[in-house]
C-alpha positions as CSV (number, residue, x, y, z in Angstrom):
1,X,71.2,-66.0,165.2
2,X,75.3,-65.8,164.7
3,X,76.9,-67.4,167.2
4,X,80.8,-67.9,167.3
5,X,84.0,-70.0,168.2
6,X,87.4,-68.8,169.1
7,X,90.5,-70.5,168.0
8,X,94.0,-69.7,168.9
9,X,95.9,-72.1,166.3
10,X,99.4,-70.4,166.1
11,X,100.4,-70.1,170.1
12,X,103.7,-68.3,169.5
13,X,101.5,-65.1,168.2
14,X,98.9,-65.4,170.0
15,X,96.1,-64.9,166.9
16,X,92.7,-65.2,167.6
17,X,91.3,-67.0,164.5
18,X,87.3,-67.0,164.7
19,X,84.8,-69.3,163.5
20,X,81.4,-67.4,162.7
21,X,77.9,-69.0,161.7
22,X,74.2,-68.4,161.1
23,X,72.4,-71.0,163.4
24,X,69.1,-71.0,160.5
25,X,71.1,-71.5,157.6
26,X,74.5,-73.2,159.1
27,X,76.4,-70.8,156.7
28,X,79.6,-69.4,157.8
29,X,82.9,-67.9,157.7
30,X,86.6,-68.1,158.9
31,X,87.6,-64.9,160.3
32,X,92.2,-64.8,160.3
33,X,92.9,-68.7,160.1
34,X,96.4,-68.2,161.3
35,X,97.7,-71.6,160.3
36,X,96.3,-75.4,159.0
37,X,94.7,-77.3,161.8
38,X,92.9,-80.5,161.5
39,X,90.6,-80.0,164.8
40,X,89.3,-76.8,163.1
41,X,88.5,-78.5,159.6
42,X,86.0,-81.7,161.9
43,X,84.5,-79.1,164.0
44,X,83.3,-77.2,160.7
45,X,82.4,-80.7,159.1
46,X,80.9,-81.6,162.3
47,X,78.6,-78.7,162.9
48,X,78.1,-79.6,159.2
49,X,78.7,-75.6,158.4
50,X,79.1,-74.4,155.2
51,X,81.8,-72.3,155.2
52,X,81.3,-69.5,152.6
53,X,83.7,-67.1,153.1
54,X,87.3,-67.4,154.5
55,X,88.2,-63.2,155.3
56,X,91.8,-61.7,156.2
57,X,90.9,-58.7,158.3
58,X,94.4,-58.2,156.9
59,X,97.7,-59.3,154.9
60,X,100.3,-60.2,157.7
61,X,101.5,-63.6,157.9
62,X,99.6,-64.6,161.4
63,X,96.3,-64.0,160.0
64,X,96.6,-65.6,156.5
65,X,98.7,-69.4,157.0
66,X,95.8,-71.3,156.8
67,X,94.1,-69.7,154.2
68,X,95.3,-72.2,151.3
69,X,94.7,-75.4,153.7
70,X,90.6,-73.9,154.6
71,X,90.0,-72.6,150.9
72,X,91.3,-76.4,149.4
73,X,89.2,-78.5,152.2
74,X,86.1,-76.2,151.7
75,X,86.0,-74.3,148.5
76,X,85.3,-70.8,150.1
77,X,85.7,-67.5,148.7
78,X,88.9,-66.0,149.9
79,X,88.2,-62.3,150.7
80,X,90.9,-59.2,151.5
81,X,90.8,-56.0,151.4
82,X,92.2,-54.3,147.5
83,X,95.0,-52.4,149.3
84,X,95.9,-55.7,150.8
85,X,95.3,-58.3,148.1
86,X,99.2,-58.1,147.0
87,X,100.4,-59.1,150.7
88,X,99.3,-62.5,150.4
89,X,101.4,-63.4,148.0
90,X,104.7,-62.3,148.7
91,X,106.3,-63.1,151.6
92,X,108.2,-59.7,152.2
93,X,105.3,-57.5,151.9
94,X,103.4,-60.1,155.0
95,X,106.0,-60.6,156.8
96,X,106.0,-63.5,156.9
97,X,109.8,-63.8,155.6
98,X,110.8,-61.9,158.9
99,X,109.4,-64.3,160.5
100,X,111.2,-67.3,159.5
101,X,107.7,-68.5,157.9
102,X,107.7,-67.2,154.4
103,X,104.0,-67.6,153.9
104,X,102.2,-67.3,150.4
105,X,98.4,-67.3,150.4
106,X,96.1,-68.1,147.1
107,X,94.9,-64.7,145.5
108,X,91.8,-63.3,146.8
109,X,88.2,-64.7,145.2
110,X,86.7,-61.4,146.4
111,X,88.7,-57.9,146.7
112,X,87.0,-55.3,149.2
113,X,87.1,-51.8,148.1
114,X,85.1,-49.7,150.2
115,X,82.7,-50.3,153.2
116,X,80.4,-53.5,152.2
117,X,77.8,-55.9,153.3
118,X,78.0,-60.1,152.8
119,X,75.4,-62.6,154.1
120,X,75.3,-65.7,156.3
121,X,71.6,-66.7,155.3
122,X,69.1,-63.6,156.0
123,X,72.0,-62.1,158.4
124,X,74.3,-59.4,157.2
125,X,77.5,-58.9,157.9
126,X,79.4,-55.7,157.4
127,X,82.8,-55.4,156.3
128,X,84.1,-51.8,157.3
129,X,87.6,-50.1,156.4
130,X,90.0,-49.1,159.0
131,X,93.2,-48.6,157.8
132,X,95.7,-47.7,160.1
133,X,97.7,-51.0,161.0
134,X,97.7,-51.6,157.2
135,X,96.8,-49.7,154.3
136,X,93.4,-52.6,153.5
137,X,92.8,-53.4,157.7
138,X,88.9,-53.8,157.6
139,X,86.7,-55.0,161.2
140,X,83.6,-57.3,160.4
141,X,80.6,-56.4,161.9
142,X,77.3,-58.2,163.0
143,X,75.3,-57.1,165.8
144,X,76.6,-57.5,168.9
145,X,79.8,-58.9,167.8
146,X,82.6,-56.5,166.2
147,X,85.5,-58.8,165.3
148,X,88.2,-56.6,164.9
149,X,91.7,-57.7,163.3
150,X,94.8,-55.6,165.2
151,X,93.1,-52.5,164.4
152,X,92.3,-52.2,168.1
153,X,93.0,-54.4,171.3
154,X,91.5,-54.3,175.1
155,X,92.8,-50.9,176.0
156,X,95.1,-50.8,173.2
157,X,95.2,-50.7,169.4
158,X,97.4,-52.0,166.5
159,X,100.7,-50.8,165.8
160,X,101.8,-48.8,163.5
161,X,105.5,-49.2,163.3
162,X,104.9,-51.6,160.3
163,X,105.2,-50.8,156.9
164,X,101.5,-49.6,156.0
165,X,100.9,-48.0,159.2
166,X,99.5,-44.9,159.8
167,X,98.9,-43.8,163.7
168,X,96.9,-40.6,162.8
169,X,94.9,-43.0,160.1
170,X,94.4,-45.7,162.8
171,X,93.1,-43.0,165.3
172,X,90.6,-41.4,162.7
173,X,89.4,-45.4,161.5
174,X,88.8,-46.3,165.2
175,X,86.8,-43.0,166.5
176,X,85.0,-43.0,163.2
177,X,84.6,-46.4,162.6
178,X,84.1,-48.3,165.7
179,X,83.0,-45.9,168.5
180,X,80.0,-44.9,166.2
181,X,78.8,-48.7,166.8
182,X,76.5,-49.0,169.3
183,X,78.1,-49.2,173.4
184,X,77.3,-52.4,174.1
185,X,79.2,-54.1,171.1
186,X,81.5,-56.9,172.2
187,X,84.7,-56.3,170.5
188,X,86.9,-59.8,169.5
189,X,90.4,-58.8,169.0
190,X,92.6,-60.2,166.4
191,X,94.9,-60.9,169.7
192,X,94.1,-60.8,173.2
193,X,91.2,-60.4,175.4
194,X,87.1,-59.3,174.1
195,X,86.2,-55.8,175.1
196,X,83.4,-53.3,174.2
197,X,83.2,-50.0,172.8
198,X,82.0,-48.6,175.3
199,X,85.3,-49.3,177.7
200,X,87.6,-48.5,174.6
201,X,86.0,-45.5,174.3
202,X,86.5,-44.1,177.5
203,X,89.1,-46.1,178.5
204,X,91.4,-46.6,175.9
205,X,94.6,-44.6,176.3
206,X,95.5,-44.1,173.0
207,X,92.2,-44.0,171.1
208,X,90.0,-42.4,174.0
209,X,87.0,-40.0,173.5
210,X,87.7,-36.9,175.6
């Protein structure tokens, strides 16, 4: 059974950094850990979790400060997407530098290429491009739960004013992509407030189905 805990670690953005795990075999991963943060480090050591995998749904500098700080303490695999990898380390390409942050991550341990599958125990979990808000956005997916970096938001999606961004891309990822997942899947947003496809689908004003 997967069962999950939200974190929001760096206020001033809002990011919704998620802690994942397999109840049988305690194995989990850290979904966007926006920034170091000793409560999250005892709550993994106190669920005694194995974290496996630490995974950037993306490159931009609210989803990957704590990546350094979580890969040290625990020895994960640090996984982006290939058109991604570079972002994390240089602090122009995340943005991080326009932020006043000027963030560099570790490299990758694992590079995504294409649509994929990892495991927490016998559970899999799908990794699924969506570029659109980047060139490497990806959405993890494990039944019900569809955690979904800024690719798409309740009753919004991610912009694409950045560089990387691609509205007509982010469109095509997001009907393709996500509304062919079953109705009921709860969507976690890399910001804001859970939703399902089923209410972006026919809801959502810039991704609707007509």
């Amino acid at each position: 059974m997967i069962k999950y805990k939200n974190y929001i670690l760096l206020e001033g953005y809002e990011t919704n950094t998620y802690l994942v795990w397999d109840t049988e075999s305690l194995e989990a991963i850290l979904i966007d850990p926006s920034v170091p943060n000793q409560k999250l480090k005892e709550d993994i050591e106190k669920m005694n979790l194995k974290l496996k995998y630490l995974i950037n749904t993306h490159g931009h500098g609210d989803h990957i400060g704590g990546n350094e700080y979580f890969q040290k303490e625990f020895n994960c695999c640090l996984c982006i997407h290939k058109e991604d990898a570079e972002m994390l380390l240089n602090a122009n390409l995340n943005l991080s530098a326009l932020m006043n942050m000027s963030l560099k991550s570790p490299n990758a341990s694992l590079v995504f290429d294409s649509d994929t599958a990892i495991k927490l125990g016998e559970i899999d979990i799908k990794i699924i491009h969506t570029p659109g808000h980047t060139k490497g956005g990806i959405v993890i997916y494990t039944k019900p739960y569809l955690f979904s970096g800024d690719t798409i938001f309740y009753l919004e999606v991610g912009r694409t004013d950045l560089p990387g961004g691609n509205m007509k891309q982010l469109i095509e990822s997001i009907k393709t992509k996500i509304y062919t997942l079953p109705d009921d899947t709860i969507i976690l947003p890399g910001h804001g407030l859970s939703s399902t496809v089923k209410k972006e689908k026919y809801e959502n004003p810039y991704a609707r189905i007509d």
